[in-house]
C-alpha positions in Angstrom: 154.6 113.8 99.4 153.0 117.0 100.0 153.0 118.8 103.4 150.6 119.7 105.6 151.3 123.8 105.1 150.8 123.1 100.9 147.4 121.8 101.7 144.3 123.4 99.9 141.3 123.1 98.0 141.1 122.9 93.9 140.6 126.4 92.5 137.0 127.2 92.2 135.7 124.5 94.4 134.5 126.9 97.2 132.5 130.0 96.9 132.5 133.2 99.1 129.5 133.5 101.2 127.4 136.4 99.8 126.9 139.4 102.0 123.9 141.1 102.2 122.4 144.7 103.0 126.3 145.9 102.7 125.3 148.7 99.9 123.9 149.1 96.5 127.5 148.4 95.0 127.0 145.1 96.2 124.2 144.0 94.2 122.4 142.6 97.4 122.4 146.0 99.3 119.0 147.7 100.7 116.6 145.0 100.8 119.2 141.8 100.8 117.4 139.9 98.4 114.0 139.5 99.9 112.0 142.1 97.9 110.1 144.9 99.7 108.3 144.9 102.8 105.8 142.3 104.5 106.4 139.8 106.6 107.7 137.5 104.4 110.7 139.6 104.0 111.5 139.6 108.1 113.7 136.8 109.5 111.9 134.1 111.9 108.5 133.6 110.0 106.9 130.6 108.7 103.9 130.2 106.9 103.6 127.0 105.9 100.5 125.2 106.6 98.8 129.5 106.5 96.4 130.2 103.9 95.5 134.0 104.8 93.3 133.0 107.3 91.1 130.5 105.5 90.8 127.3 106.7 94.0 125.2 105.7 93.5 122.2 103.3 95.4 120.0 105.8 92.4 120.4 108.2 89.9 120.6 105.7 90.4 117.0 104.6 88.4 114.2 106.6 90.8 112.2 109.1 89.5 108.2 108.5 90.9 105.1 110.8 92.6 104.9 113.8 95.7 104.2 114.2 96.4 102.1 117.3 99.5 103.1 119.7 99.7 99.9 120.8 99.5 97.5 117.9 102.4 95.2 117.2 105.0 95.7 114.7 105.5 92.4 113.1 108.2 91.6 110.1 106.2 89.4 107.5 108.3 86.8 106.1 106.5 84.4 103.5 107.4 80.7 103.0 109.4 81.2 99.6 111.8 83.9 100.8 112.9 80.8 103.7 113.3 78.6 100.7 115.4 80.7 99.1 118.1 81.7 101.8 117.7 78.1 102.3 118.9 77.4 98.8 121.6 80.4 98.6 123.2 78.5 101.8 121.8 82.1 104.3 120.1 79.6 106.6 121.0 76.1 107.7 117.4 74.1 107.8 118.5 71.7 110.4 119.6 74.5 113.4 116.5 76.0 115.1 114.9 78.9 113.0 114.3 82.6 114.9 114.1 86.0 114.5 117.7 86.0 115.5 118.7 83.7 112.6 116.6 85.0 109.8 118.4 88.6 110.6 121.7 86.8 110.2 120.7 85.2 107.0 119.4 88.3 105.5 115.9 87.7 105.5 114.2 90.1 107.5 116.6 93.9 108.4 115.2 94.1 112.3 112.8 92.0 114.5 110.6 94.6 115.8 107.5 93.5 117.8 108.5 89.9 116.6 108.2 87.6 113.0 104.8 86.7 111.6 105.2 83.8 109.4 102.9 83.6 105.7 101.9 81.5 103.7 102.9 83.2 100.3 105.4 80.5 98.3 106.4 76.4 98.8 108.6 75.4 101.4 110.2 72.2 100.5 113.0 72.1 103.5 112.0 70.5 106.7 112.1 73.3 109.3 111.8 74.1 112.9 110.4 77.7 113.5 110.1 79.4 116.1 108.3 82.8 115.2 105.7 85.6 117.4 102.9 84.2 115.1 102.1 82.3 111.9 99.3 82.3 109.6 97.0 78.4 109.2 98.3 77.8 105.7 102.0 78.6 107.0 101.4 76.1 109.7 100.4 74.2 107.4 102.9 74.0 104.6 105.8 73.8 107.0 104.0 70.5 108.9 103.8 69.1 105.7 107.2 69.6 104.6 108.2 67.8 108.2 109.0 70.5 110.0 107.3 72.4 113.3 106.5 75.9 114.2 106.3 77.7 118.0 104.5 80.5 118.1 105.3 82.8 121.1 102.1 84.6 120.9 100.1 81.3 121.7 102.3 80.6 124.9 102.0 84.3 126.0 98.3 84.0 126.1 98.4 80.2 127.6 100.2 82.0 130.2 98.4 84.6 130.6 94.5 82.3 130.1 96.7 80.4 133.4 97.0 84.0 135.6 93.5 84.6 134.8 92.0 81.5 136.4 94.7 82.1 138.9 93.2 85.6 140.2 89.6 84.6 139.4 90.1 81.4 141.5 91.7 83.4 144.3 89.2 85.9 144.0 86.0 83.0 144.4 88.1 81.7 147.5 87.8 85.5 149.4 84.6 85.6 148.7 83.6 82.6 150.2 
């Protein structure tokens, strides 16, 4: 057993740092490495995006879309990807299928925004799904293997169509 005092590295496995501007002997004396002059050769700068004053190609190029702060971030999952953690044994078809369950089986990494079921694949189990949306021929395909599918984002707006006619109703009664 070694001790603690007989510890040390391989021979040749570290290096020395170099030290710079210490002399011409050195062989990184004067001008340390960085050539002569400018301001490339002072500490602190970057040029990166600077093109000497011309206009720099990352502005130059046209900026197309919009990207929407407030969209949802949904993980896809497609019918055939179900049927196979059904048929490795990931996911048991007869407990209730969520986001919570798929990540346990391995199907999806993280549930984001919520799970957007597709249609992509045949689905042959009869499952109960419970996911923040699904596609018509998802809907589709898992009704006609037997099983069912909530979608959250249809019983968030319900809700929220039902607060609506709430305010507006309250709103016709001060009025009138």
């Amino acid at each position: 057993m070694t001790k603690l005092n007989e510890l040390h590295d391989n021979p040749g496995s570290t290096k020395g740092r170099m030290r710079v501007g210490r002399g011409p002997g050195s062989g990184k004396g004067k001008t340390a490495g960085r050539g002569v002059k400018g301001q490339k050769s002072r500490s602190g700068v970057s040029l990166l995006g600077f093109e000497g004053g011309q206009m720099p190609l990352y502005m130059r190029m046209p900026k197309r879309g919009f990207n929407n702060p407030f969209a949802l971030k949904l993980a896809e999952v497609n019918l055939w990807r179900l049927q196979d953690a059904i048929d490795a044994g990931k996911l048991d078809a007869k407990a209730d299928v969520d986001a919570a369950a798929l990540i346990a089986a391995g199907v999806i990494r993280r549930e984001l925004d919520g799970v957007r079921l597709l249609g992509e694949g045949e689905l042959k189990a009869k499952l109960n799904l419970k996911v923040w949306s699904a596609s018509a021929g998802a809907i589709k395909a898992v009704e006609a293997a037997g099983g069912s599918v909530a979608q959250a984002r249809i019983e968030n707006e319900a809700k929220l169509a039902a607060r609506l006619e709430k305010i507006a109703a309250a709103k016709a009664a001060r009025r009138g």
